[in-house]
N, C-alpha and C positions, 0 to 999 in steps of 0.2 A: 435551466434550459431557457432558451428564449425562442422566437424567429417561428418557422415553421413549425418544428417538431412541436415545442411548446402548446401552438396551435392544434395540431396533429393529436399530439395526446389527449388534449382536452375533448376534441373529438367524438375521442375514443372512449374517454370518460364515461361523457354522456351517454354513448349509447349501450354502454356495458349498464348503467343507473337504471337502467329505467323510467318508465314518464313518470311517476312520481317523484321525480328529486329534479324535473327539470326547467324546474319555476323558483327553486331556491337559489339565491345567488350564489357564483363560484369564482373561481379564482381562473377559470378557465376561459377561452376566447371561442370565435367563432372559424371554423374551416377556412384554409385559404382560399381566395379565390381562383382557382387554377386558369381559366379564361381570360381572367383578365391580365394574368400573367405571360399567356400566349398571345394576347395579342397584342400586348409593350414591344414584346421579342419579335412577332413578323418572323417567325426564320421555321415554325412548326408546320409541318404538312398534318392531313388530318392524320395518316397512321401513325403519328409520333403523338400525338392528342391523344388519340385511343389509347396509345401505350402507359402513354403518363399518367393516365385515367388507371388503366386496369393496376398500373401498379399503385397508385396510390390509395385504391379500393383495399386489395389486398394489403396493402400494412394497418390503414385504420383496421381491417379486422382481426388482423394479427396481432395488434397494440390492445385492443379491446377484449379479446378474448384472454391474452397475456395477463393481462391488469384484474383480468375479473378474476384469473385464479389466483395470481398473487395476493391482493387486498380482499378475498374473499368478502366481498359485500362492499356496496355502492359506499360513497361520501354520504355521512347524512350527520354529521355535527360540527358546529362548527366551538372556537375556545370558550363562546359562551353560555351555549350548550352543557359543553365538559362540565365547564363550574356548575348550572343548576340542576342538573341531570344526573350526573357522577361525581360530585363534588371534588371537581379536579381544580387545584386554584388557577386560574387564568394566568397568574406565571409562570409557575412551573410547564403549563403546557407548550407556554412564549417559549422558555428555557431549552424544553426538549426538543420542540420542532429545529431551532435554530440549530443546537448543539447535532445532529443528526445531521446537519448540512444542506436542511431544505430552505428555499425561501421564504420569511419570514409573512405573515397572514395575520390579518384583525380578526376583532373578536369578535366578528359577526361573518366572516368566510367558512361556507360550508366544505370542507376538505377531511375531516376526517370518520374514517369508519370505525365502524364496532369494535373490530382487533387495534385500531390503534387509542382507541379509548380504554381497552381492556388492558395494552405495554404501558400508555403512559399512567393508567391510575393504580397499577403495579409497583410502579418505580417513586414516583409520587407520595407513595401510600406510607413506603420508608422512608421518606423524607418528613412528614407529615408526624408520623409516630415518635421521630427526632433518632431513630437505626442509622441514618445516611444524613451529613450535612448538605445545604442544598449546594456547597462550592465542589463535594465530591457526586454528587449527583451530575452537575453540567460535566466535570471531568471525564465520567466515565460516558457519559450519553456522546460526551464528542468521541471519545476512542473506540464506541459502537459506532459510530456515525461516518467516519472518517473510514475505519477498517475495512467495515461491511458493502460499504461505497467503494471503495478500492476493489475490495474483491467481486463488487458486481462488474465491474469496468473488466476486470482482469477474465472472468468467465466469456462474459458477452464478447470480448474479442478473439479471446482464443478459439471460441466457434466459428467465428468469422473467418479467422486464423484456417481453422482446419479445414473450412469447406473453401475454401481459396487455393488451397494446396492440393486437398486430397482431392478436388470435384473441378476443380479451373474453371471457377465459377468470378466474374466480376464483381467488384468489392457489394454492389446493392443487390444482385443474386444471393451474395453468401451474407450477408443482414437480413436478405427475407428470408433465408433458410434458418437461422440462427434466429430468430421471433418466430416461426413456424416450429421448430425443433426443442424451445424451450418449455415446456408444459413436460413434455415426457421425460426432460431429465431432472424436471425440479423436485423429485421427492428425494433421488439420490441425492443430489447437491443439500438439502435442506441435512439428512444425516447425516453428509460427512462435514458438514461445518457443524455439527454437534458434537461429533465426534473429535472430531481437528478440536474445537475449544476449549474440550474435556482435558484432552490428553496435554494441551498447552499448560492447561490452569493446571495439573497435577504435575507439573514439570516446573513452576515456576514457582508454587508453592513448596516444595521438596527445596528450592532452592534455598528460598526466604528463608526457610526451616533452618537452614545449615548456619546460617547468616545469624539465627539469635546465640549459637554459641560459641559465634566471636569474643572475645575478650579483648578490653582497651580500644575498642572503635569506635573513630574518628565522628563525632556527630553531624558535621559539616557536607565530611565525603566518608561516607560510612561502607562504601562497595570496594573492596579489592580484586581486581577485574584487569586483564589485559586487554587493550581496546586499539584495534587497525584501522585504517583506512587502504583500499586500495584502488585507483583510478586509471583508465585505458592512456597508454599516450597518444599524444598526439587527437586527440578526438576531435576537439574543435575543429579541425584541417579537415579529417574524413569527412566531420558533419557538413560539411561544404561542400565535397566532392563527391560523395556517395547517393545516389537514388533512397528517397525515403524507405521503398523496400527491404533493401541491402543495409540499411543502414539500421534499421529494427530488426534483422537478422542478427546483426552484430553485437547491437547492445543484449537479444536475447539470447545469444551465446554464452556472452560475456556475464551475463546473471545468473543463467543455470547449472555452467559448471562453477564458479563461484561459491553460489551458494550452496554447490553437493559439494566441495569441498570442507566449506568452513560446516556443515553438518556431520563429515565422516573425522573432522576434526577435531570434534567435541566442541564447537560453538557455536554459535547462533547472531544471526544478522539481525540488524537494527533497520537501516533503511538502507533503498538504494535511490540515487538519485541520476540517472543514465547512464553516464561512463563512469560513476563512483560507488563502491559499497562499502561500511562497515558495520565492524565484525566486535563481538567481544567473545571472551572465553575466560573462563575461570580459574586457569594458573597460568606462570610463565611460559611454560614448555608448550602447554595447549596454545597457546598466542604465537609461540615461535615456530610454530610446525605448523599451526594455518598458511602465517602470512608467507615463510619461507614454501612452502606445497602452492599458494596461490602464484607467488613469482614466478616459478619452475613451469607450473600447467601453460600459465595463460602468456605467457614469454614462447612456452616453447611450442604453439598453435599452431599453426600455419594460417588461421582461417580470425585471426586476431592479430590487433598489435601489443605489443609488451606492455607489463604494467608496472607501477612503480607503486610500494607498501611502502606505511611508515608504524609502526609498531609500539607501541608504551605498557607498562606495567606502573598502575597506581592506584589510588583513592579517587572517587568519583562518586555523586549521585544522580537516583534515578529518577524521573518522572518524564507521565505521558507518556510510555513505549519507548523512551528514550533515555541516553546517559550526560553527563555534563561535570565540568569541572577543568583543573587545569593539566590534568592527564590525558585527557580527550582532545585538548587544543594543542598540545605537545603532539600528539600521534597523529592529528593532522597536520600540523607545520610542518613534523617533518619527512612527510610522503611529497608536501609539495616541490620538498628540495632533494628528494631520494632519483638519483638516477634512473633512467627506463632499465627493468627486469633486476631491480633488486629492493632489498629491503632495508631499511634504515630503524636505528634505534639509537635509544639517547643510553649514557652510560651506568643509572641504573636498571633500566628494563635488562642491557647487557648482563649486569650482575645476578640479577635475579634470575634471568635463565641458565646462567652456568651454574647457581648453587642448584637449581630445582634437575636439572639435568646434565653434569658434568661431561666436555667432551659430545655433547647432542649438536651445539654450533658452531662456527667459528667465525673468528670478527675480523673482519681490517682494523688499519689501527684507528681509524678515524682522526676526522678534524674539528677545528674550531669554525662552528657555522652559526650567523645571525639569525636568528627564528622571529620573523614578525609578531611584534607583542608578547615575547616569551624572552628577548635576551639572548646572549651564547650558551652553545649548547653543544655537548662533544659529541657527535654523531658518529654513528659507525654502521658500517653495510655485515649482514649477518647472512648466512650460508649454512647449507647444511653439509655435518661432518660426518660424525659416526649415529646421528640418528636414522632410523628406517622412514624411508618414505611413506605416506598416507598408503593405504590400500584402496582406492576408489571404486575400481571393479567396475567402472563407466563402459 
């Protein structure tokens, strides 16, 4: 964060600390000056002073109260601290603060508290005993780092989200509603991302499981996986044309039924990047009954425009929440060249879905298409035949 809010927080910091901690140096700044900002501008009457006043009271106490239950307990160490107090090594603290996706702090910045001396000399402690190398420790600390940031971003707007809709409240009304309204839902949110973790890790562990009694695989690309891409057409255009609002309707259409598809599909998404998602599943027919069910839904919309899939069945591997190889750039190439509201595939993904499903698709004959950095490649648009549609129940 930078600019005001930056400001703002630090603020807020401070007065959630208490005067004890507020002679120790911080990473934090001092309040803006709001006066001398109204009077560069010449354009504020005093009611609008008062205004900006009372609102900007009201959020330092809303950030401060927030932060106090969040972090339960003031900043009071700083990385060198850690080291002769918890014998946490001043690297590894560097490692974890960065890998988390906060701004990086010397080893004399007092920023952290009791709970985050108690996560990092937890995680540390297996690094330290030699349980966890330190290169899987920054791994996984960025994939908590990275996720859990995500998913604060994604909560905190949808609040915003909902008191905009449900209450016709202007965007900085429904922000102090949403800092006001958070305390009371944090013990929910706090179990169901415990819950949600649980049930991920015993899903993806049951996966691995299956995975050691492969026989003859490939050490290179050791995952047998079908892997999609499927992107809105025409986006770029609308993104020009469309009101920001409308336009984040669109793309959160285009994600939620999306992804309750490739869920009632039997697979699970990887990432979405605005008007692009994909998708893996774990046989052919589960790959060809997403992507062909994703064509059909989001083609036949009204309140979207068509999409174009591109499909593969291969060897791949995983790392970081993610997949890789040259199965994964084949199923991207060739969505890039799949016509709006169909699906494309190269000719053996084709194969592989009619022995796993005979009669479930049917192909055009396909042609001879250049694939950037893949070569010729016989592409074919695939449809569904005598297979049953998805039951979505939306």
């Amino acid at each position: 964060m930078t600019g005001g809010i930056e400001d703002l927080e630090g603020a807020a910091r401070r007065d959630a600390a208490g005067a004890e901690d507020r002679d120790v140096p911080t990473a934090t700044q001092e309040l803006p000056d709001l006066s001398a900002d109204t009077e560069e501008q010449g354009s504020l009457d005093d009611r609008e002073i008062l205004e900006l006043n009372r609102r900007f009271a009201a959020v330092r106490r809303s950030v401060g109260a927030l932060e106090k239950v969040l972090l339960q307990g003031s900043r009071k160490y700083s990385r060198r601290d850690l080291a002769r107090q918890q014998d946490i090594p001043e690297r590894l603290t560097s490692v974890y603060w960065r890998a988390l996706g906060f701004t990086p702090v010397d080893e004399d910045t007092v920023v952290f508290t009791e709970e985050d001396a108690y996560a990092i000399g937890d995680l540390a402690a297996i690094v330290e005993e030699g349980e966890l190398s330190e290169r899987a420790f920054a791994s996984i600390t960025r994939g908590m780092g990275f996720h859990m940031g995500r998913l604060a971003m994604w909560i905190t707007e949808a609040l915003v989200d909902e008191a905009k809709y449900a209450d016709g409240l202007d965007d900085a009304e429904a922000r102090q509603r949403m800092l006001d309204g958070i305390p009371e839902l944090l013990e929910t949110f706090e179990s169901q991302v415990m819950f949600t973790f649980r049930r991920q890790l015993a899903a993806y562990a049951a996966r691995a499981g299956s995975e050691v009694l492969h026989r003859g695989t490939d050490e290179l690309f050791p995952l047998q996986r079908a892997v999609g891409f499927a992107d809105l057409v025409q986006f770029t255009r609308l993104a020009q044309e469309l009101p920001g609002a409308e336009l984040a309707d669109m793309v959160g259409r285009f994600e939620s039924l999306s992804r309750d598809i490739i869920s009632v599909g039997g697979g699970r998404v990887v990432k979405t990047v605005g008007d692009e998602i994909m998708f893996l599943a774990d046989t052919p027919e589960d790959g060809a009954q997403i992507a062909v069910s994703l064509s059909e839904a989001l083609t036949a919309s009204s309140r979207l425009p068509p999409v174009r899939v591109g499909l593969a069945w291969g060897s791949m591997f995983s790392r970081y929440g993610d997949v890789f190889g040259p199965t994964v750039n084949l199923a991207a190439r060739m969505e890039s060249v799949a016509r709006p509201g169909t699906v494309a595939v190269d000719e053996e993904t084709a194969q592989a879905v009619a022995r796993a499903l005979p009669g479930g698709f049917s192909l055009t004959e396909g042609e001879q298409v250049e694939l950037h950095g893949i070569g010729t490649v016989h592409v074919h648009e695939m449809v569904r035949d005598r297979s049953a549609p998805l039951d979505l129940d939306l």
